[in-house]
RODO-955112 format. One record per residue (C-alpha): residue in one letter; x, y, z; residue number from 1. Coordinates in Angstrom, 3 decimals. Layout:
BEGIN
<pt><residuo>a</residuo><x>X</x><y>Y</y><z>Z</z><num>NUM</num></pt>
...
***
This chain:
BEGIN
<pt><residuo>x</residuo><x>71.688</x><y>111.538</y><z>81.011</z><num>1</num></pt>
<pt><residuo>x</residuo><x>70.142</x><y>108.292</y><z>81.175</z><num>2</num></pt>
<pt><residuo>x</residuo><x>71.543</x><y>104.181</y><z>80.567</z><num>3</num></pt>
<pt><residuo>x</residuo><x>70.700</x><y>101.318</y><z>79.445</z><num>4</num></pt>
<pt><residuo>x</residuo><x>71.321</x><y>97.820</y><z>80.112</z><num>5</num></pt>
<pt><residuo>x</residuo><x>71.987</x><y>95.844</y><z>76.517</z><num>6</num></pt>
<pt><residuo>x</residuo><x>72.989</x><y>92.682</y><z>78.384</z><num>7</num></pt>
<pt><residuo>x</residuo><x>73.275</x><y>90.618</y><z>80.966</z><num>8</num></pt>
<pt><residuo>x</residuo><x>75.969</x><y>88.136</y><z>81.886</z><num>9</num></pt>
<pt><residuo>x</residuo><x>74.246</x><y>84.295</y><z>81.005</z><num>10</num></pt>
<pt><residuo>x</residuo><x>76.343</x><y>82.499</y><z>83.900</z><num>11</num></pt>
<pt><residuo>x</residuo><x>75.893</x><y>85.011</y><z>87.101</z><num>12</num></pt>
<pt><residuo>x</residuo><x>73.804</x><y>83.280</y><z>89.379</z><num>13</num></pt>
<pt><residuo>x</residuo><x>75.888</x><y>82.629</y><z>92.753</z><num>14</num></pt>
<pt><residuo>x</residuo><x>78.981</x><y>84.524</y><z>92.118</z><num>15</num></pt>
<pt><residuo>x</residuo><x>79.692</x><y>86.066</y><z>95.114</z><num>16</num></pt>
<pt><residuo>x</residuo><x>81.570</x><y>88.400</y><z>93.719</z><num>17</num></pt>
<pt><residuo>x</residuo><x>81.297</x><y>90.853</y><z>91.076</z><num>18</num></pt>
<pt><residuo>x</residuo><x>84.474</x><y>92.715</y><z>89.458</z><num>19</num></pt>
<pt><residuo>x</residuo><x>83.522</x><y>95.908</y><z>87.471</z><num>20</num></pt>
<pt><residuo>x</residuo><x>85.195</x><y>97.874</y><z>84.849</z><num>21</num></pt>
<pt><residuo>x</residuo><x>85.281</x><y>101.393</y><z>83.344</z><num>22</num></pt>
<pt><residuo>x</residuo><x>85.441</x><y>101.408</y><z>79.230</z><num>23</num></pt>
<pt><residuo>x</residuo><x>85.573</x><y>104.506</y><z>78.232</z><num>24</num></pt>
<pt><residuo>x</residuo><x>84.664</x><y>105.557</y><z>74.534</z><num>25</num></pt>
<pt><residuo>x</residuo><x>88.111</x><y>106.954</y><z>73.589</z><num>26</num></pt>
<pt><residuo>x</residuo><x>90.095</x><y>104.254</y><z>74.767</z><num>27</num></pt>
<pt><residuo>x</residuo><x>92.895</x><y>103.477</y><z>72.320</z><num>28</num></pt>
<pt><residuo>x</residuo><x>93.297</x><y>99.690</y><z>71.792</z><num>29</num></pt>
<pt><residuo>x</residuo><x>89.923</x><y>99.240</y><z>73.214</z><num>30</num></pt>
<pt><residuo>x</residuo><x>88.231</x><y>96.389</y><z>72.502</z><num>31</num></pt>
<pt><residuo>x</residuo><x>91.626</x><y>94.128</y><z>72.589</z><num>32</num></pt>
<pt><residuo>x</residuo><x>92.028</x><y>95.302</y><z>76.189</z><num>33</num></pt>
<pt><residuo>x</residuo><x>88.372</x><y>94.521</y><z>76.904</z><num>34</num></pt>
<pt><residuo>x</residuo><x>89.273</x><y>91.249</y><z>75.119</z><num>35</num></pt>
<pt><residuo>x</residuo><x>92.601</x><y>90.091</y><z>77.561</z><num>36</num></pt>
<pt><residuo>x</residuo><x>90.297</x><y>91.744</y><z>80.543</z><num>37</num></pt>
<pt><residuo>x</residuo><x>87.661</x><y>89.574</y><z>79.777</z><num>38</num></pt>
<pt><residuo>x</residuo><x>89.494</x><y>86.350</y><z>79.458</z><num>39</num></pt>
<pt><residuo>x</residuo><x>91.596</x><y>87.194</y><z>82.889</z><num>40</num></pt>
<pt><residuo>x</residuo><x>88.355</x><y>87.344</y><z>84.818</z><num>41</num></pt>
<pt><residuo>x</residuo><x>87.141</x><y>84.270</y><z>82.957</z><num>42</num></pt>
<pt><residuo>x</residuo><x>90.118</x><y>82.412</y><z>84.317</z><num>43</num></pt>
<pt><residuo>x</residuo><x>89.296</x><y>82.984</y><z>87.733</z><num>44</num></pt>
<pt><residuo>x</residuo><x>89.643</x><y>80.207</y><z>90.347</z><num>45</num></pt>
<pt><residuo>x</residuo><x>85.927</x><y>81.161</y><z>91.192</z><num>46</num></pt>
<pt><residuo>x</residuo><x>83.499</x><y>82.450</y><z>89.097</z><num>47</num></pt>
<pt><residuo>x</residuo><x>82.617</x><y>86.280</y><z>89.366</z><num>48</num></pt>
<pt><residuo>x</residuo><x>79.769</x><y>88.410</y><z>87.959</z><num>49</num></pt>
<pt><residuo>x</residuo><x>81.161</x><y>90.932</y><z>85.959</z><num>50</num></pt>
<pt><residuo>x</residuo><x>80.296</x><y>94.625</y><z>84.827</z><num>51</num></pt>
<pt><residuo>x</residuo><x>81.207</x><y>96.583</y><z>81.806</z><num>52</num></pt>
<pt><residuo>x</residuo><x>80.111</x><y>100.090</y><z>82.148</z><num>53</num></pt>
<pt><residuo>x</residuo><x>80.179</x><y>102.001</y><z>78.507</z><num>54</num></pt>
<pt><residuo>x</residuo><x>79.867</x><y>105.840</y><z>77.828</z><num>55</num></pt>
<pt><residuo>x</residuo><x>78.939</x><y>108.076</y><z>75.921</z><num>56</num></pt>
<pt><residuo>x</residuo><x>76.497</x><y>105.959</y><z>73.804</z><num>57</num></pt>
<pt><residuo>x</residuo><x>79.231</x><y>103.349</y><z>73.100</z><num>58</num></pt>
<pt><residuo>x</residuo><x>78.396</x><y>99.887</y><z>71.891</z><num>59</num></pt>
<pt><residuo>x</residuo><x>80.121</x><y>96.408</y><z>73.632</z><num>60</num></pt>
<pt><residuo>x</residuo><x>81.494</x><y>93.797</y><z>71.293</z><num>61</num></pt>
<pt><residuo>x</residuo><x>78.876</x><y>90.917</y><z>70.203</z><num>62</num></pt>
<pt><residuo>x</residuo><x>81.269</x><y>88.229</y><z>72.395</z><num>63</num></pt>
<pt><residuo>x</residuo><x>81.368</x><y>90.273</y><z>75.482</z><num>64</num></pt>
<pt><residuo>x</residuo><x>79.125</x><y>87.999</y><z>77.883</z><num>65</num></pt>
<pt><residuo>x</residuo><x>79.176</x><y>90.289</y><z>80.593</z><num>66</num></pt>
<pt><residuo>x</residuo><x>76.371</x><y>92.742</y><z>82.227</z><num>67</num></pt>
<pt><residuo>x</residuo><x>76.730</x><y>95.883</y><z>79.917</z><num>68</num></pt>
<pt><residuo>x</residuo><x>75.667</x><y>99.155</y><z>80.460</z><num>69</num></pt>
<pt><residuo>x</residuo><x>75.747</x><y>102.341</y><z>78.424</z><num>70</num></pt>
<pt><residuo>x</residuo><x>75.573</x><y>105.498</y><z>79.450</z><num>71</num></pt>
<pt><residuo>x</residuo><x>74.298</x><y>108.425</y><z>77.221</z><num>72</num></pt>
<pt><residuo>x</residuo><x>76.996</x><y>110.738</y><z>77.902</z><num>73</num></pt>
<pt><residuo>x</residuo><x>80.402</x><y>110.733</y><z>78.983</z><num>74</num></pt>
<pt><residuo>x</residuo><x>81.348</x><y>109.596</y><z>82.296</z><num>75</num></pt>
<pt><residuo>x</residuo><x>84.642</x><y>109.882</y><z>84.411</z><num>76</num></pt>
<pt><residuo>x</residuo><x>86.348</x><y>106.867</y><z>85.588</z><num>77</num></pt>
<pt><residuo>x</residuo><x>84.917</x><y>107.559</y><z>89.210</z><num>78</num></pt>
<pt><residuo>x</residuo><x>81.192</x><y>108.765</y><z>88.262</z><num>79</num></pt>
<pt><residuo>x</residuo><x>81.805</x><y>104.513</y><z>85.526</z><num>80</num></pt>
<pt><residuo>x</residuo><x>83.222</x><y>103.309</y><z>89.080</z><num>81</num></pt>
<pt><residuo>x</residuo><x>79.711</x><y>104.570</y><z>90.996</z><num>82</num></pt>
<pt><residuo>x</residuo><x>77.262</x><y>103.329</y><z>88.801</z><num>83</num></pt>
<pt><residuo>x</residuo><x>78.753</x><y>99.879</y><z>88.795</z><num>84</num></pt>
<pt><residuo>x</residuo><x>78.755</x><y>100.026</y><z>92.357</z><num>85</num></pt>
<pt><residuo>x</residuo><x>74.974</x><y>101.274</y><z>92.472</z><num>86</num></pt>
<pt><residuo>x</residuo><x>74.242</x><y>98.781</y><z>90.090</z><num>87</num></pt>
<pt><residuo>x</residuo><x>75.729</x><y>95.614</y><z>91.951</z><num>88</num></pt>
<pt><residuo>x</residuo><x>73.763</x><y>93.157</y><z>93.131</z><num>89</num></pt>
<pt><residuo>x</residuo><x>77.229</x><y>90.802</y><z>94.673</z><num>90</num></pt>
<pt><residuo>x</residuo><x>77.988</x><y>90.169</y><z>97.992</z><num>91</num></pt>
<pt><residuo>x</residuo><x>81.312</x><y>91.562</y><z>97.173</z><num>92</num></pt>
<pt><residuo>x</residuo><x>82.541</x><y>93.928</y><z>94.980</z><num>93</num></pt>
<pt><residuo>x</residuo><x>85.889</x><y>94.821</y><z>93.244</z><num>94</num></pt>
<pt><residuo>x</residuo><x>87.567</x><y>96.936</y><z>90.257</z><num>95</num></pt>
<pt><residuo>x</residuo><x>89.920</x><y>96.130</y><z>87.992</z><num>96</num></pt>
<pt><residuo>x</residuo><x>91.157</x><y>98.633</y><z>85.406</z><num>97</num></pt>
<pt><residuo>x</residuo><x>90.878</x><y>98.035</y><z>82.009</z><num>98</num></pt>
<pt><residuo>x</residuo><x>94.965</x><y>97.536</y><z>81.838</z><num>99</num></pt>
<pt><residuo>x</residuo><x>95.719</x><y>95.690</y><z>84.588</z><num>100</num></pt>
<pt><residuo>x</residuo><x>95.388</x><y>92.314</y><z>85.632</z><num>101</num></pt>
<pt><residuo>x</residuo><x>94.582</x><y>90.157</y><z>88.463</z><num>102</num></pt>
<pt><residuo>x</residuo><x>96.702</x><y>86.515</y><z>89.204</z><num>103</num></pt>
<pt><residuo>x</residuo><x>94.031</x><y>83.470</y><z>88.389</z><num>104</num></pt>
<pt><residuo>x</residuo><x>93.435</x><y>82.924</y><z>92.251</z><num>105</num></pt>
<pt><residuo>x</residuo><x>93.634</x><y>87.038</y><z>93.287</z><num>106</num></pt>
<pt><residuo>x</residuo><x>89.721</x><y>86.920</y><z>94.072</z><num>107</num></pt>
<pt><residuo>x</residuo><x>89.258</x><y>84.030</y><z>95.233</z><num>108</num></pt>
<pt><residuo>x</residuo><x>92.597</x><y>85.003</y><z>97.375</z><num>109</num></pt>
<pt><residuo>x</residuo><x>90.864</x><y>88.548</y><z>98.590</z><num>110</num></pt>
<pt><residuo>x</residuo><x>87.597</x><y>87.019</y><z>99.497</z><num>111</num></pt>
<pt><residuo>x</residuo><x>89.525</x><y>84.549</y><z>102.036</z><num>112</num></pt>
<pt><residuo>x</residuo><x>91.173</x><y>87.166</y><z>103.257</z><num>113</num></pt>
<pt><residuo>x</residuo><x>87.997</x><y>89.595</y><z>103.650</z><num>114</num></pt>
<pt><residuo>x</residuo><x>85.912</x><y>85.943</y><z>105.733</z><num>115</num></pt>
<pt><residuo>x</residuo><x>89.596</x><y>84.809</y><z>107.802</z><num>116</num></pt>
<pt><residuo>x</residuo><x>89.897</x><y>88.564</y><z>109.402</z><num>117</num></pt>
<pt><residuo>x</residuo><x>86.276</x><y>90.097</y><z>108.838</z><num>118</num></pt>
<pt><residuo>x</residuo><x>87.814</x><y>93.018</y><z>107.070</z><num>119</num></pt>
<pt><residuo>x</residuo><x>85.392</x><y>95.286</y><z>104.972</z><num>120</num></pt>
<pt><residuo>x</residuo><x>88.030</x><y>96.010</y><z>102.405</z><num>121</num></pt>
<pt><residuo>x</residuo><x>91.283</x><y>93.478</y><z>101.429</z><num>122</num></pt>
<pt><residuo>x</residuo><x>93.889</x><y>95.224</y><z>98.605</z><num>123</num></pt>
<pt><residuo>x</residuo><x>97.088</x><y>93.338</y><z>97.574</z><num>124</num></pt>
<pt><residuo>x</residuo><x>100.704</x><y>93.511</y><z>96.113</z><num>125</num></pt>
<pt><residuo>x</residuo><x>101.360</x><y>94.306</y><z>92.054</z><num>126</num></pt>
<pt><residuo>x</residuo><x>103.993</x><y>93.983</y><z>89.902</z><num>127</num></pt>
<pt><residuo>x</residuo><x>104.348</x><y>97.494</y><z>88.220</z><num>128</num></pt>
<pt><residuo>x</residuo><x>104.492</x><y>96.858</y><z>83.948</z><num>129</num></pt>
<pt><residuo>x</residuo><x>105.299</x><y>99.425</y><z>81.614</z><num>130</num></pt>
<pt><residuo>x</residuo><x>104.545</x><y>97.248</y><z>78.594</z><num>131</num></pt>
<pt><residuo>x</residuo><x>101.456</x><y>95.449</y><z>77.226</z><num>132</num></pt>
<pt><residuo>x</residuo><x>103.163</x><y>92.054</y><z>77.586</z><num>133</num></pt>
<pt><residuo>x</residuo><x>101.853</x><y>91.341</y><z>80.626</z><num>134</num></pt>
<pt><residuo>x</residuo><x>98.195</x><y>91.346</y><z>79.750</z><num>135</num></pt>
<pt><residuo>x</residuo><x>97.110</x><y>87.823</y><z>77.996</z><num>136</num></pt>
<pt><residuo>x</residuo><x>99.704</x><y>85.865</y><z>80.446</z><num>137</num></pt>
<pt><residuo>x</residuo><x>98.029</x><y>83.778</y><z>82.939</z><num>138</num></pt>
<pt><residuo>x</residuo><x>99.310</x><y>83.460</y><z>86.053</z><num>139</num></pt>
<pt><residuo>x</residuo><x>98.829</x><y>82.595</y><z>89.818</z><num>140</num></pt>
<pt><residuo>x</residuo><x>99.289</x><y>84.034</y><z>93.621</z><num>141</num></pt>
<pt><residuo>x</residuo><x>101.787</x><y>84.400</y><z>94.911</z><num>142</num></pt>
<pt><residuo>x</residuo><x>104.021</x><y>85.715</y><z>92.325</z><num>143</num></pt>
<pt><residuo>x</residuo><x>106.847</x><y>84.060</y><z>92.920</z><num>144</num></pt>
<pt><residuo>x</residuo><x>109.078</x><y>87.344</y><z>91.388</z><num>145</num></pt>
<pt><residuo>x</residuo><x>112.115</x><y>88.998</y><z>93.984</z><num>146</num></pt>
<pt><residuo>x</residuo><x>110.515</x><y>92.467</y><z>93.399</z><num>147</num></pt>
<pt><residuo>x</residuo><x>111.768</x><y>95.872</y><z>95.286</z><num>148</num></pt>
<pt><residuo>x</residuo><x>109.917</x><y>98.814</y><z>95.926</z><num>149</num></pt>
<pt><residuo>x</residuo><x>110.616</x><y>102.633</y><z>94.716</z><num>150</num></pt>
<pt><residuo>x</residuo><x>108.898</x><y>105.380</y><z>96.052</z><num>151</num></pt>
<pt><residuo>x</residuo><x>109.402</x><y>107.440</y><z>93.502</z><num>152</num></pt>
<pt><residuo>x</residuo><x>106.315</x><y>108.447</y><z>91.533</z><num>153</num></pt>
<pt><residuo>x</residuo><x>105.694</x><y>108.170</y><z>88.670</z><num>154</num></pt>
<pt><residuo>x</residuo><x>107.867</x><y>105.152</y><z>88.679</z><num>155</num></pt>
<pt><residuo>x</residuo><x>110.328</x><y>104.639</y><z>86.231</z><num>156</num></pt>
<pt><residuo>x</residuo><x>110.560</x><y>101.587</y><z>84.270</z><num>157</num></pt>
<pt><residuo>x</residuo><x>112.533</x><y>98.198</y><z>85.885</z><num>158</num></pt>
<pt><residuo>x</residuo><x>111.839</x><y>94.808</y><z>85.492</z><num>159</num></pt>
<pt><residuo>x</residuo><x>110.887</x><y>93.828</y><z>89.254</z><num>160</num></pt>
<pt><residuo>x</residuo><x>109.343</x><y>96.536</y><z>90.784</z><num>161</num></pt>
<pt><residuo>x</residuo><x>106.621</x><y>96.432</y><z>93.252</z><num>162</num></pt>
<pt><residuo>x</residuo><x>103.857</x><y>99.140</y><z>93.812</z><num>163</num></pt>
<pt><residuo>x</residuo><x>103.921</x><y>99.511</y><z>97.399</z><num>164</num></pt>
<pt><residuo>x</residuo><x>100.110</x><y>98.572</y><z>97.722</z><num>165</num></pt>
<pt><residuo>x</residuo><x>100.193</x><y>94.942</y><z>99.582</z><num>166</num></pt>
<pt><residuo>x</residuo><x>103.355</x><y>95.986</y><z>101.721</z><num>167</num></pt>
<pt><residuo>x</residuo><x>102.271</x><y>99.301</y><z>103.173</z><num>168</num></pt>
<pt><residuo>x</residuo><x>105.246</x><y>100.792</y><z>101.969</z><num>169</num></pt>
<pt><residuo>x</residuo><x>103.436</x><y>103.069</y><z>99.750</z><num>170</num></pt>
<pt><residuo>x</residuo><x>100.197</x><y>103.841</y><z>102.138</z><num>171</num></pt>
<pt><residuo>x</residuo><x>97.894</x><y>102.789</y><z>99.418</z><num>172</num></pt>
<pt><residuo>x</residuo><x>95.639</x><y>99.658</y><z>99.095</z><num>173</num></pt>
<pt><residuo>x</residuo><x>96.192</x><y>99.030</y><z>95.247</z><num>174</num></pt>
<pt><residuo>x</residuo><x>94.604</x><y>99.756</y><z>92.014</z><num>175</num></pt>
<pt><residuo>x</residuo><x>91.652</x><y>97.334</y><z>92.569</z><num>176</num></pt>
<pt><residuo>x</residuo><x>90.300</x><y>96.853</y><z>95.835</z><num>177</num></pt>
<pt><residuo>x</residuo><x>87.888</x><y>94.087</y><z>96.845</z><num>178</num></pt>
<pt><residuo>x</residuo><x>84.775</x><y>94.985</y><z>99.807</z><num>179</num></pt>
<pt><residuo>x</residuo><x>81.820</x><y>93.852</y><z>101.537</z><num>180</num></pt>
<pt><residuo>x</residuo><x>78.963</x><y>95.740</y><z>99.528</z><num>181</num></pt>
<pt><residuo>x</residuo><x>76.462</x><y>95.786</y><z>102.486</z><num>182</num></pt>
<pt><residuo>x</residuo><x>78.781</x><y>96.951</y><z>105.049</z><num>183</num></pt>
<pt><residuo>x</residuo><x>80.570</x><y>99.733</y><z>103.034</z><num>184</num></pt>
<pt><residuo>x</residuo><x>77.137</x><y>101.010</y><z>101.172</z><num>185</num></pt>
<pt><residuo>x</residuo><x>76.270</x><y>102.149</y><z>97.645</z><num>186</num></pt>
<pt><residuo>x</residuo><x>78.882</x><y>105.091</y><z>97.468</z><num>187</num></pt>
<pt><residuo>x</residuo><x>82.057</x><y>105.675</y><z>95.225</z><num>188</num></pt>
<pt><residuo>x</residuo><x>83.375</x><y>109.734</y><z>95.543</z><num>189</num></pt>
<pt><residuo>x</residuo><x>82.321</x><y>111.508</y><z>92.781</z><num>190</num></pt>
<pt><residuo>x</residuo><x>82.514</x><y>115.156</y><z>92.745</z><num>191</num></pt>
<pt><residuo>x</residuo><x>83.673</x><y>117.670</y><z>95.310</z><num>192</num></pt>
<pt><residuo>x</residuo><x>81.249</x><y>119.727</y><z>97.232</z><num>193</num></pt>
<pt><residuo>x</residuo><x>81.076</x><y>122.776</y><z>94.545</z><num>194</num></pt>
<pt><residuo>x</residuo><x>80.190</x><y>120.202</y><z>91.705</z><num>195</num></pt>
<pt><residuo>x</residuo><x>83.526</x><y>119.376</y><z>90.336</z><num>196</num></pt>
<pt><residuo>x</residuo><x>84.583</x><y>116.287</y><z>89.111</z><num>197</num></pt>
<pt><residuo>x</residuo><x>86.260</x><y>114.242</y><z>91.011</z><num>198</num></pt>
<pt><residuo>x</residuo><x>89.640</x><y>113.028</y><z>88.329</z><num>199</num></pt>
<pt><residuo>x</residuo><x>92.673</x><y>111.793</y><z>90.418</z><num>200</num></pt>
<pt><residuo>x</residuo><x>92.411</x><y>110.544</y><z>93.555</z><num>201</num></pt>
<pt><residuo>x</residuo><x>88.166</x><y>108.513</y><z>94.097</z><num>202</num></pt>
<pt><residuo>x</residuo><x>90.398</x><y>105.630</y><z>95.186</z><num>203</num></pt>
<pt><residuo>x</residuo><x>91.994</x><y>107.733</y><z>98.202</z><num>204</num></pt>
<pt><residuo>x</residuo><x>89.390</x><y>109.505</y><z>98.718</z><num>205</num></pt>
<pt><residuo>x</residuo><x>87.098</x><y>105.932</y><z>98.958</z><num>206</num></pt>
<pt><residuo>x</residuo><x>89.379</x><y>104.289</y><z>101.370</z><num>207</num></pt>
<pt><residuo>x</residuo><x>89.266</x><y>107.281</y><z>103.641</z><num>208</num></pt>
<pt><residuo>x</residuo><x>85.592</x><y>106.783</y><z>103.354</z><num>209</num></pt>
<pt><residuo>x</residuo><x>86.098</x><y>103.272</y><z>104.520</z><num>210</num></pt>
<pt><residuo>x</residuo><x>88.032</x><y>104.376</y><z>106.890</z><num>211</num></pt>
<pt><residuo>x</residuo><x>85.762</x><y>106.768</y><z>108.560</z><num>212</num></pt>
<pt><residuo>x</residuo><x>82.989</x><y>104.306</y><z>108.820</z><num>213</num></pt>
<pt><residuo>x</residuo><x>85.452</x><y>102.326</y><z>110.847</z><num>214</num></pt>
<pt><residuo>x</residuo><x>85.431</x><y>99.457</y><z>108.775</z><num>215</num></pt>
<pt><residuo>x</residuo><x>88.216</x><y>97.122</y><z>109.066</z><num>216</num></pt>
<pt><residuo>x</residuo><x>91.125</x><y>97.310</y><z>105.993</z><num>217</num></pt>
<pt><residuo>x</residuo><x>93.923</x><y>94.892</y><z>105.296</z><num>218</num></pt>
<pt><residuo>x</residuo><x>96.572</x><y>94.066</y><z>103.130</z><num>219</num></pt>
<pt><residuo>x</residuo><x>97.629</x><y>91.438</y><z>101.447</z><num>220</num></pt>
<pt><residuo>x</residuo><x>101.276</x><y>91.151</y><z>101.671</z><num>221</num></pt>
<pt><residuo>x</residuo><x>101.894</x><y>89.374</y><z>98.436</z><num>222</num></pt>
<pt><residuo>x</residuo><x>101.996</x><y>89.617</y><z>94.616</z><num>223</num></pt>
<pt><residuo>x</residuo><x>98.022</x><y>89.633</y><z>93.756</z><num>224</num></pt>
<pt><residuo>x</residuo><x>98.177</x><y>90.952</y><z>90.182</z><num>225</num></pt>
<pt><residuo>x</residuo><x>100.025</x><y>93.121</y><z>87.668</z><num>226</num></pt>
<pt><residuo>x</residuo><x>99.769</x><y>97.026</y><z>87.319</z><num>227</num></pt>
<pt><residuo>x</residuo><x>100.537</x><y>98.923</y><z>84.086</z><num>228</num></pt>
<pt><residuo>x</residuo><x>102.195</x><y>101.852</y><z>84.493</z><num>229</num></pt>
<pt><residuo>x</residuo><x>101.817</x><y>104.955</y><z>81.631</z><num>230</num></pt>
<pt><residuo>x</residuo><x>101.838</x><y>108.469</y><z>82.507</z><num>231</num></pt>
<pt><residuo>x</residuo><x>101.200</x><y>109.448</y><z>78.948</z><num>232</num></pt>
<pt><residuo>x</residuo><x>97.992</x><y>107.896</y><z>79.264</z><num>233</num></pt>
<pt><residuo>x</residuo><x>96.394</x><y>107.290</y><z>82.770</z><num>234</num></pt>
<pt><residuo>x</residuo><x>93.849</x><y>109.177</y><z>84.966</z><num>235</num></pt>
<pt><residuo>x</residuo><x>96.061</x><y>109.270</y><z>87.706</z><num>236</num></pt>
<pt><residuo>x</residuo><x>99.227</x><y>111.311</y><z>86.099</z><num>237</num></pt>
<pt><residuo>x</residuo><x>97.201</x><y>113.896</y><z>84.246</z><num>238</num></pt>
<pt><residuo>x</residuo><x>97.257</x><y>116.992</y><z>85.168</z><num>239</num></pt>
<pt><residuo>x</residuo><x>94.542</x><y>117.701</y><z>87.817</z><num>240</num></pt>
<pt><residuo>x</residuo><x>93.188</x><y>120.391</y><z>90.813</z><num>241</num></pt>
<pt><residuo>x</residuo><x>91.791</x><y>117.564</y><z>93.198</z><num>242</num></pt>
<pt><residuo>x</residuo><x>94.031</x><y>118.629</y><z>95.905</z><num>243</num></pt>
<pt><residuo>x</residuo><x>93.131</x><y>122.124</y><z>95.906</z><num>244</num></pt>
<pt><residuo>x</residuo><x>89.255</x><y>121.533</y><z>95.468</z><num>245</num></pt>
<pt><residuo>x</residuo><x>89.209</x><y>118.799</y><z>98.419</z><num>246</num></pt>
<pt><residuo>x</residuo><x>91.105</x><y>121.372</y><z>100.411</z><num>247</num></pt>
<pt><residuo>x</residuo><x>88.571</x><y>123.957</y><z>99.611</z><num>248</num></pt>
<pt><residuo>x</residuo><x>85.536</x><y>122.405</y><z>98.793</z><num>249</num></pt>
<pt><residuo>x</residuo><x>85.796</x><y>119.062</y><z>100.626</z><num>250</num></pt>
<pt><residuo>x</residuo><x>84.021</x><y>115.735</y><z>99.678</z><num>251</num></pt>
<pt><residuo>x</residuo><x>80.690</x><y>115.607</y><z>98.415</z><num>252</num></pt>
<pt><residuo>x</residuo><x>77.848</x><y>112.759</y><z>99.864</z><num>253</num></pt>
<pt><residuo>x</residuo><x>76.768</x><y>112.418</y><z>96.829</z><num>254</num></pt>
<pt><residuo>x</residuo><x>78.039</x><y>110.346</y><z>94.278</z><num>255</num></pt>
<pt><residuo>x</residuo><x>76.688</x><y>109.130</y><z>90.918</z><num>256</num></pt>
<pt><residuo>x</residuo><x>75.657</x><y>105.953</y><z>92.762</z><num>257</num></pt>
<pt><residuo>x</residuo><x>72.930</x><y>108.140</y><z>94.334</z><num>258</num></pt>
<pt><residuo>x</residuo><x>72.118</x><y>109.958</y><z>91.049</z><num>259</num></pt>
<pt><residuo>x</residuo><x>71.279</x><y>106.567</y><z>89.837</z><num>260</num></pt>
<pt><residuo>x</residuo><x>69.494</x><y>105.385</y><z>92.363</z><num>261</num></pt>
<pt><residuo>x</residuo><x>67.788</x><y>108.438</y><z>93.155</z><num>262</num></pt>
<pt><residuo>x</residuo><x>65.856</x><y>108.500</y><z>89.764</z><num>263</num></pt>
<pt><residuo>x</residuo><x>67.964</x><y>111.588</y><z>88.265</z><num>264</num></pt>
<pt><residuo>x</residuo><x>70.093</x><y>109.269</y><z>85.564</z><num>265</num></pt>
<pt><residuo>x</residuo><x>67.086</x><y>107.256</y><z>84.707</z><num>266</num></pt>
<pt><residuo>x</residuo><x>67.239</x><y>103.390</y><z>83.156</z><num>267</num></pt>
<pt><residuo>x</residuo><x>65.441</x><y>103.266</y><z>79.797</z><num>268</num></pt>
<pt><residuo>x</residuo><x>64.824</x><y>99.830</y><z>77.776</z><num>269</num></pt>
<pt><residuo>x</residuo><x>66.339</x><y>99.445</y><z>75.229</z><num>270</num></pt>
<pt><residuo>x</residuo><x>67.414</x><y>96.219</y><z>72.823</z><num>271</num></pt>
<pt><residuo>x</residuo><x>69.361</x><y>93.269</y><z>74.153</z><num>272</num></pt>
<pt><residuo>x</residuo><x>72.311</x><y>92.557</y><z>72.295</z><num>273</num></pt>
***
């Protein structure tokens, strides 16, 4: 397998951030959702770098002024999530799934956070959607919705439910997650230690990384951003061995990030577009 980067975004220089973002090639309703993604990190109260990582030989959309990459083969979400993270160049650096998205302050919101307590990693609050309504509607921190949470999971659709993330209630840190680049390294879990992908649970699996490097982890205990919910159609309700394969296999040190930067998925030039 090998990349290539076929652009690079023409207003980067001193964002200190940079926000990154798995496409895959089958997506349905792709390139509107890279369209309100887009626009929702163009509205941010600070400019960010971001990065668009295509698979599988994909092409991004003529308007996309972003820093594209495309890989030659098909990635999972976690072995997209790596390379952007090997391939970041920020001071900070945070995901955002291609369906959700973040209030018009939420970065510049996280990155306060992150200098006020000198955590490594800041996550936040989301309002759970099960609809695409929520995704070309501008809006800012804090939500100012009366939201309860559900512990049930997969949730079930209501109109002012909370994840969980920002509150503790759930244990989790949130779909995206901003972090100090330097201090948590070039690593995003991958694969188990027997060479299985990694499909379910990188995100866990990272923060317990984090965590083991005994980096410093809040929460934001407000509404950052909006989460949509489908179990028809996300990683993180398909079916899936992780749990038996972390407890038999465990964790492996190497990610994708270090197949990248170790030389074995090679950059090759190719044409700007």
């Amino acid at each position: 397998m090998h990349y290539t980067r076929v652009r690079t975004q023409s207003d980067f220089e001193g964002a200190l951030v940079t926000v990154y973002c798995a496409v895959w090639h089958r997506q349905q309703n792709k390139l509107d959702l890279l369209k309100s993604h887009y626009v929702n990190l163009r509205r941010q109260s600070i400019g960010v770098r971001m990065i668009y990582i295509f698979d599988n030989g994909d092409t991004p959309p003529d308007w996309l002024d972003a820093d594209c990459y495309v890989f030659s083969g098909p990635l999972s979400i976690y072995e997209a999530w790596a390379a952007a993270v090997a391939l970041n160049k920020s001071f900070y650096v945070m995901n955002l799934n291609l369906d959700d998205r973040l209030a018009t302050n939420a970065v510049e919101m996280m990155v306060g956070a992150s200098c006020a307590s000198s955590a490594a990693l800041v996550g936040g609050e989301w309002l759970i959607c099960f609809d695409d309504s929520h995704l070309d509607q501008p809006f800012k921190a804090p939500l100012l919705v009366a939201s309860e949470f559900v512990s049930e999971w997969p949730p079930k659709p209501h109109s002012r439910l909370r994840l969980g993330s920002g509150s503790g209630e759930r244990g989790t840190f949130g779909p995206a997650t901003l972090w100090h680049a330097a201090a948590v390294g070039k690593y995003y879990p991958s694969y188990f230690n027997d060479g299985s992908i990694i499909k379910s649970i990188g995100d866990t699996l990272f923060w317990g990384a984090v965590h083991q490097k005994g980096l410093k982890m809040v929460r934001l205990p407000m509404l950052i951003g909006k989460y949509y919910s489908s179990p028809t159609q996300q990683a993180e309700f398909r079916s899936h061995e992780d749990q038996e394969l972390l407890t038999r296999h465990g964790i492996s040190k190497i990610s994708f990030a270090d197949r990248i930067l170790g030389g074995e998925v090679s950059e090759v030039p190719g044409p700007t577009i």
